[in-house]
Short mmCIF file of the C-alpha atoms (twelve columns), coordinates in Angstrom:
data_MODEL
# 
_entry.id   MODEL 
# 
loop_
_atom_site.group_PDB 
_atom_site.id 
_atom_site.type_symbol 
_atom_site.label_atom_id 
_atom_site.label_alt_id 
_atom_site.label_comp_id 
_atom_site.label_asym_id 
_atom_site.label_seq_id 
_atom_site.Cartn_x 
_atom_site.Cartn_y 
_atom_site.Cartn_z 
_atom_site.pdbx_PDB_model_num 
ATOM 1   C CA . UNK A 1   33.344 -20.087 -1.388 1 
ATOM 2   C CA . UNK A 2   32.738 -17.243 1.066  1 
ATOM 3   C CA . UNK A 3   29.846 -17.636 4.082  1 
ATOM 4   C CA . UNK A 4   28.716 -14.861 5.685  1 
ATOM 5   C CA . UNK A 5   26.022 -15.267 8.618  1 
ATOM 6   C CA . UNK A 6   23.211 -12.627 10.134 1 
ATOM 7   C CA . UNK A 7   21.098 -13.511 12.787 1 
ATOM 8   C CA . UNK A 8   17.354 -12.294 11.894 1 
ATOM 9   C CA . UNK A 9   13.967 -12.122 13.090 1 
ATOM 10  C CA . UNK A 10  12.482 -13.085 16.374 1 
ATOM 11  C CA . UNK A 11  13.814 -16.527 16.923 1 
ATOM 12  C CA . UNK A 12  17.093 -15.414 15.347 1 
ATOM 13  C CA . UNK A 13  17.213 -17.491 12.286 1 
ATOM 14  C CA . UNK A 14  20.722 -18.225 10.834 1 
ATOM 15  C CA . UNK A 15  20.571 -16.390 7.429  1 
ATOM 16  C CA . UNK A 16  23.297 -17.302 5.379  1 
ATOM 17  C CA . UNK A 17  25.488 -15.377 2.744  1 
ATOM 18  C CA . UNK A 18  27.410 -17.949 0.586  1 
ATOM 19  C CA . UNK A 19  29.103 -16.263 -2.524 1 
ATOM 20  C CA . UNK A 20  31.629 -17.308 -5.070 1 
ATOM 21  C CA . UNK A 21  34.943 -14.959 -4.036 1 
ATOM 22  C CA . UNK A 22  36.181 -14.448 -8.079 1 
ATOM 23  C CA . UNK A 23  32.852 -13.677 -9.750 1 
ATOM 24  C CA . UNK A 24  31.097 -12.291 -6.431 1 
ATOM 25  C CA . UNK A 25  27.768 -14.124 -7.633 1 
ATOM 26  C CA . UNK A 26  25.764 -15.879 -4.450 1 
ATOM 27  C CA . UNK A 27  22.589 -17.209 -2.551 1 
ATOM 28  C CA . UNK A 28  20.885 -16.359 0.200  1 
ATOM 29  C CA . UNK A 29  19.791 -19.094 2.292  1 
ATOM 30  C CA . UNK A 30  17.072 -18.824 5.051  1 
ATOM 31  C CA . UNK A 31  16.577 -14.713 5.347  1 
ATOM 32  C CA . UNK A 32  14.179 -15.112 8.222  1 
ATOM 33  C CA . UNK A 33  12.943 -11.258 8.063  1 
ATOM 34  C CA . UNK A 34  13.090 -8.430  6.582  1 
ATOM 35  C CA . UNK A 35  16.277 -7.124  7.858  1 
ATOM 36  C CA . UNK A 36  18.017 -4.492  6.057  1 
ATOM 37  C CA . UNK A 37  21.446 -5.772  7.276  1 
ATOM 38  C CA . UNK A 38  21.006 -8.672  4.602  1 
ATOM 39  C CA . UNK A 39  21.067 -6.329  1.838  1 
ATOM 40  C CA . UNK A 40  23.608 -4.242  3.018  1 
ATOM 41  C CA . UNK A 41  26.109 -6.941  3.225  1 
ATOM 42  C CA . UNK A 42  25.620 -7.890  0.103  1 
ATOM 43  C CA . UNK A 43  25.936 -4.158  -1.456 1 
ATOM 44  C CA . UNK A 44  28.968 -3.886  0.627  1 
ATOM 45  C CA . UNK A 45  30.379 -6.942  0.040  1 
ATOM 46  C CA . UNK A 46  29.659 -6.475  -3.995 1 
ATOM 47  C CA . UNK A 47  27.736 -9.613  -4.080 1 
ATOM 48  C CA . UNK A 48  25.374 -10.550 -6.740 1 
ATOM 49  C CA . UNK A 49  22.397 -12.044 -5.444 1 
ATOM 50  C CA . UNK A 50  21.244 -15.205 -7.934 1 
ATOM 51  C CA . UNK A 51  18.940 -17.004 -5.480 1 
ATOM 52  C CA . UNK A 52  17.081 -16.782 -1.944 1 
ATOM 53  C CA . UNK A 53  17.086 -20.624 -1.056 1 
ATOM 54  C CA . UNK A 54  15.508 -21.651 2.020  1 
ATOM 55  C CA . UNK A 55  16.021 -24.612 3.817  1 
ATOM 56  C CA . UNK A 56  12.505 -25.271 4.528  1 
ATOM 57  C CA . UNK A 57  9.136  -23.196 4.076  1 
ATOM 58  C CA . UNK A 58  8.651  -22.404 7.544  1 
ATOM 59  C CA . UNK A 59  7.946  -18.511 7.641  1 
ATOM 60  C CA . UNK A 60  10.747 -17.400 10.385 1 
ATOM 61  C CA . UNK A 61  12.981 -18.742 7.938  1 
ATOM 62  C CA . UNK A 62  11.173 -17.176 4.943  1 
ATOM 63  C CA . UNK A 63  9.914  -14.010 6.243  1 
ATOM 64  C CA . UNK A 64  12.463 -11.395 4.216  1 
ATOM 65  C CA . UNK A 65  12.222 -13.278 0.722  1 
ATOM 66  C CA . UNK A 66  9.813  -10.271 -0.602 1 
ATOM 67  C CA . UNK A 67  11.631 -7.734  0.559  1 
ATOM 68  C CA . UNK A 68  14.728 -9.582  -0.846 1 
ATOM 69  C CA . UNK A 69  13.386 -10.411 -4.373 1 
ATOM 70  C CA . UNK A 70  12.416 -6.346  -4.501 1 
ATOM 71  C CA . UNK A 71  15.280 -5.026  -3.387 1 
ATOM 72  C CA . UNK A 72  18.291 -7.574  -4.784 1 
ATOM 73  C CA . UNK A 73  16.397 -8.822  -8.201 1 
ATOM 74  C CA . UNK A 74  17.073 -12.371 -7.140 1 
ATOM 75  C CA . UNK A 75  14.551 -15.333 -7.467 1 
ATOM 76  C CA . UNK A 76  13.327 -17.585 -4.777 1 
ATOM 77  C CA . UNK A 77  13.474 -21.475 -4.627 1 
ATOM 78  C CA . UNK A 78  12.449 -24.210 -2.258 1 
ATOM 79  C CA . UNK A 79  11.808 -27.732 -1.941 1 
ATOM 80  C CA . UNK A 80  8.606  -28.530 -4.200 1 
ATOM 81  C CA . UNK A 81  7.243  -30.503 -1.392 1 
ATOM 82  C CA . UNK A 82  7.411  -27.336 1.419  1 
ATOM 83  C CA . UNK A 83  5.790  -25.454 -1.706 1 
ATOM 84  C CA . UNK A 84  2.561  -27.636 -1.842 1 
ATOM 85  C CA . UNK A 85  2.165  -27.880 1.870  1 
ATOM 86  C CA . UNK A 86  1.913  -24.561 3.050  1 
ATOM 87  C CA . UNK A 87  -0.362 -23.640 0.534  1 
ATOM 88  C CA . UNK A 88  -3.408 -25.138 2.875  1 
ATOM 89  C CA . UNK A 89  -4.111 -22.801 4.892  1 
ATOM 90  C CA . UNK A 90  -4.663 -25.405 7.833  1 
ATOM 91  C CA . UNK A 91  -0.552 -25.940 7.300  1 
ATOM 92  C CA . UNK A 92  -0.176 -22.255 8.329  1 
ATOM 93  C CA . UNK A 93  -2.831 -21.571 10.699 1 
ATOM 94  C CA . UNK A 94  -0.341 -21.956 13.793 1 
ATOM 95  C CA . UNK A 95  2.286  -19.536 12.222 1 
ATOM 96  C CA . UNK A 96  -0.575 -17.316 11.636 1 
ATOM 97  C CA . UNK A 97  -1.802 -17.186 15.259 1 
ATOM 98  C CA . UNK A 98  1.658  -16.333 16.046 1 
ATOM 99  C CA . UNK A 99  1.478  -13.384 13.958 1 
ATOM 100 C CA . UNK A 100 3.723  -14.352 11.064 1 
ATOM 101 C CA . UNK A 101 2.689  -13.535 7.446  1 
ATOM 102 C CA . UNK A 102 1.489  -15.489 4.727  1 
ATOM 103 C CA . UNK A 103 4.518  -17.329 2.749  1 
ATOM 104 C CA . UNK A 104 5.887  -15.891 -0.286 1 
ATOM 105 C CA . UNK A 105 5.101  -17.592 -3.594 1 
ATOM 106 C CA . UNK A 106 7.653  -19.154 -4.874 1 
ATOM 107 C CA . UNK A 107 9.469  -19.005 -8.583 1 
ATOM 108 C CA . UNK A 108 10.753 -22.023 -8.291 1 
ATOM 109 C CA . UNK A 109 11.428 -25.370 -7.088 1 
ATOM 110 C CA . UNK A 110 13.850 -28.042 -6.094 1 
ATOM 111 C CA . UNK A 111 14.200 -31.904 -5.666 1 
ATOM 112 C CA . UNK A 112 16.573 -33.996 -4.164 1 
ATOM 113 C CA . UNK A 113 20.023 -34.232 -5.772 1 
ATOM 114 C CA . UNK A 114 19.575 -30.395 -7.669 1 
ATOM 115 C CA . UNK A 115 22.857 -28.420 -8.537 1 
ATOM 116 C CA . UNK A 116 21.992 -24.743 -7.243 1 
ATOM 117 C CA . UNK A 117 25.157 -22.932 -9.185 1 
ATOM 118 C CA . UNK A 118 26.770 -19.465 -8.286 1 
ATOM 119 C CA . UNK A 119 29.837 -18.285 -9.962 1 
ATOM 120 C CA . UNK A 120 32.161 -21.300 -9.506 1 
ATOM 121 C CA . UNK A 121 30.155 -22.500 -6.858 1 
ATOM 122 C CA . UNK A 122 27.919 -25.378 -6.481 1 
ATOM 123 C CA . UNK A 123 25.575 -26.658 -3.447 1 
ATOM 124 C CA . UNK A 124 23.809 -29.901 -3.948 1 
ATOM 125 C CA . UNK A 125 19.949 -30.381 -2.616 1 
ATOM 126 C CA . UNK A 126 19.814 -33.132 -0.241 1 
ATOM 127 C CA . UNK A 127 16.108 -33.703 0.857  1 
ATOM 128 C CA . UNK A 128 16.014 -34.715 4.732  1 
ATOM 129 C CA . UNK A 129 12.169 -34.449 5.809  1 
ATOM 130 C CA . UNK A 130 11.041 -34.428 9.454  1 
ATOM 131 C CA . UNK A 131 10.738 -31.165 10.637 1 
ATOM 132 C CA . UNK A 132 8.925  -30.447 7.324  1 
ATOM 133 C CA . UNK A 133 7.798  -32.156 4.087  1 
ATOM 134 C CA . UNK A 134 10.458 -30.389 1.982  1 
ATOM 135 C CA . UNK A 135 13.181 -29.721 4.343  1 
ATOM 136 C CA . UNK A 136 16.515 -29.989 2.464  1 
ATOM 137 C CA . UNK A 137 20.179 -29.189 3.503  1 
ATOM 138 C CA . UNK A 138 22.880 -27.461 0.965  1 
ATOM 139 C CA . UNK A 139 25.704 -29.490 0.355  1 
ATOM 140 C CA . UNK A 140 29.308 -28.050 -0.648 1 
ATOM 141 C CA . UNK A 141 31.206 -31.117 -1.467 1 
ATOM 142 C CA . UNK A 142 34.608 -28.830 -2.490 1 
ATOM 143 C CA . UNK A 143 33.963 -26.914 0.602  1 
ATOM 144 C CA . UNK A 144 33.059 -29.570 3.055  1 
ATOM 145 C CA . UNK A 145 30.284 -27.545 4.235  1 
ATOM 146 C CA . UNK A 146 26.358 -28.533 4.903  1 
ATOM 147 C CA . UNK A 147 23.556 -25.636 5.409  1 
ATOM 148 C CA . UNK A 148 20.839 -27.523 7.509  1 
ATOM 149 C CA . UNK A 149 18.290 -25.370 8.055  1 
ATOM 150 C CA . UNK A 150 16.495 -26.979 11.125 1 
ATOM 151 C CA . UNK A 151 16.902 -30.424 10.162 1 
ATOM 152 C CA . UNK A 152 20.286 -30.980 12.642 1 
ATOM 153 C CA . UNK A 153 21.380 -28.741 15.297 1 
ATOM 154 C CA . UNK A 154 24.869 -28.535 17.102 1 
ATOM 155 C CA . UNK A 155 23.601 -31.333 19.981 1 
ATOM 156 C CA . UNK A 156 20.078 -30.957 18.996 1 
ATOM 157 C CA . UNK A 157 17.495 -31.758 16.255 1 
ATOM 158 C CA . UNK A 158 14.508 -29.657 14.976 1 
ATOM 159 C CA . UNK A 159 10.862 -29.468 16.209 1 
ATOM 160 C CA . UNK A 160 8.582  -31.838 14.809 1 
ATOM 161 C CA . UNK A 161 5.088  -31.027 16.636 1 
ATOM 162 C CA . UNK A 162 4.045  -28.950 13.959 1 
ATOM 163 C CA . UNK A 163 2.236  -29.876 11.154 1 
ATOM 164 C CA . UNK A 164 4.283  -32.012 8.669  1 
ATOM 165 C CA . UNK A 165 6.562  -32.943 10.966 1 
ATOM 166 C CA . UNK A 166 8.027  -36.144 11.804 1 
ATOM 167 C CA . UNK A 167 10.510 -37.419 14.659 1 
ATOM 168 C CA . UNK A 168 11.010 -40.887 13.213 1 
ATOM 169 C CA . UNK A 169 11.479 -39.218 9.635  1 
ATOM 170 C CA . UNK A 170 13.927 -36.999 10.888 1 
ATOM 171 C CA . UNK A 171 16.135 -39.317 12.551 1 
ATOM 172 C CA . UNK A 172 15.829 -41.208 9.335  1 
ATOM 173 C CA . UNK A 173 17.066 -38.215 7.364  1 
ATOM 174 C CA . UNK A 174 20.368 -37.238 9.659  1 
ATOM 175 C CA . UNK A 175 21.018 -40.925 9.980  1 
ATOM 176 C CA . UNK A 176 20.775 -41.941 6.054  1 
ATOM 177 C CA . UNK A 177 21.271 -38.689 4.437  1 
ATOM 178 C CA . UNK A 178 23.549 -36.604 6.192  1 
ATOM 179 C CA . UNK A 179 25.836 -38.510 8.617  1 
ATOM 180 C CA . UNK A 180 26.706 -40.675 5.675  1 
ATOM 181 C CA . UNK A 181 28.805 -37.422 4.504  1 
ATOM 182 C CA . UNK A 182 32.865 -37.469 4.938  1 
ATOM 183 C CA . UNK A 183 32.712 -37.247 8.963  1 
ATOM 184 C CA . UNK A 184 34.788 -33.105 8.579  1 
ATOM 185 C CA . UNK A 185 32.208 -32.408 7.291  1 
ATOM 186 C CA . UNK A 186 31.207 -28.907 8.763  1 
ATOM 187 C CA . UNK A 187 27.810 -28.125 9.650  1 
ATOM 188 C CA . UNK A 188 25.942 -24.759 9.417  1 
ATOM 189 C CA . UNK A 189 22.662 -24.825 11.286 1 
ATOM 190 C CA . UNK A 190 19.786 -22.661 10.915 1 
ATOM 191 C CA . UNK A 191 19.808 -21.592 14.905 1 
ATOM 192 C CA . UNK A 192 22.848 -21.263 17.000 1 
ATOM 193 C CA . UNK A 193 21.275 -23.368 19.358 1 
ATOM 194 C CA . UNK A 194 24.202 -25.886 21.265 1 
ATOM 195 C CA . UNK A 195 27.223 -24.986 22.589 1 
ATOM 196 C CA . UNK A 196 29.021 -23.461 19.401 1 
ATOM 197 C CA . UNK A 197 27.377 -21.961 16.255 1 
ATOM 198 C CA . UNK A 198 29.123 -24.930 14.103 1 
ATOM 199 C CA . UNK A 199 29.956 -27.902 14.143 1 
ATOM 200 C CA . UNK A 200 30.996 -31.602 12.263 1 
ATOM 201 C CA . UNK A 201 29.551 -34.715 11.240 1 
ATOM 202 C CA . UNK A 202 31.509 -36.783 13.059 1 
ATOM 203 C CA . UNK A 203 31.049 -35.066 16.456 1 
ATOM 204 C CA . UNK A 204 27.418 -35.215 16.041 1 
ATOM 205 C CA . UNK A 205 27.348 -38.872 15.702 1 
ATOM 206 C CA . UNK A 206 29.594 -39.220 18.483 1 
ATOM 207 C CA . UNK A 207 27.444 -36.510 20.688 1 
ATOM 208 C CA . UNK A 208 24.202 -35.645 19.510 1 
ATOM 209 C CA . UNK A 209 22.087 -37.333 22.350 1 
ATOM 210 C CA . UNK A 210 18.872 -37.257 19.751 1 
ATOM 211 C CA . UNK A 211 20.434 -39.646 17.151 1 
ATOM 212 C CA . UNK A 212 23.396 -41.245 18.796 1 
# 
């Protein structure tokens, strides 16, 4: 498995390249505009875009899955739960007054446990709500890698003041869900916020001041 990372949009969302290196078929996790760089990695790198996947439905991570879907062919999946909730409009109106767009409709959904397949490549859906309904990390068990969106940060955890969000739940999620992965496990978060852009399992349970 091959990762490839862009940062895009406004808050500089982690968007995420992961493709099988012998058939050159991946996902696109979290494209968080519509930033021509995603596309021309992928041409360059000969990838075949199967799915955009995001993390959760929150529209800086979300914001470049029409442009995507138009210009790579590829079909768009996330959480069922993220799907339902920002459908009411009340669950967008702050992202709205911040001047993001609508959310994209999805063509698809996921649940908790789902095999998302690429090539020879598998990530597993592992549902970890708090900072949204339907948040969900990306699990490479042969790879020992975890995509978590803005569930866990290097040192930090996401924002839960918005609606559908959760503290307790959260903490619930990293603690139960996530740091009950092998502890090399290497993290990929959805904002380079901490002091490196990665980082493990076990040194967040050892340092993460939010859930230690």
């Amino acid at each position: 498995m091959k990762v490839e990372k862009l940062l895009v949009g406004p808050l500089e969302v982690c968007c995420y390249l992961v493709y099988c290196e012998k058939t050159k078929e991946g996902v696109i996790i979290d494209p968080g505009d519509e930033d021509p760089r995603i596309v021309e990695l992928a041409k360059e790198l000969g990838v075949s875009v199967k799915h955009i996947l995001a993390t959760h439905a929150h529209p800086d991570h979300v914001g470049g899955v029409d442009y995507l879907r138009e210009e790579l062919g590829a079909t768009y999946l996330v959480h069922r739960l993220d799907a339902e909730f920002f459908k009411d409009p009340a669950n967008m109106q702050p992202f709205l007054a911040w001047g993001f767009p609508e959310n994209p409709e999805e063509d698809g959904v996921f649940e908790d446990g789902d095999l998302i397949s690429f090539g020879e490549e598998v990530l597993k859906v592992i549902h970890t709500p708090g900072h949204t309904p339907g948040s969900s990390c990306f699990y490479s068990e042969k790879e020992g890698l975890l995509f978590t969106g803005d569930t866990l940060f290097v040192g930090a955890v996401g924002r839960t003041d918005l609606p559908g969000g959760s503290f307790e739940q959260m903490i619930k999620s990293i603690k139960e869900r996530l740091f009950t992965l092998p502890e090399n496990t290497i993290i990929l978060p959805g904002h380079d916020y901490g002091s490196s852009p990665t980082s493990t399992i076990a040194r967040e349970k050892k340092t993460n001041p939010y859930v230690s």
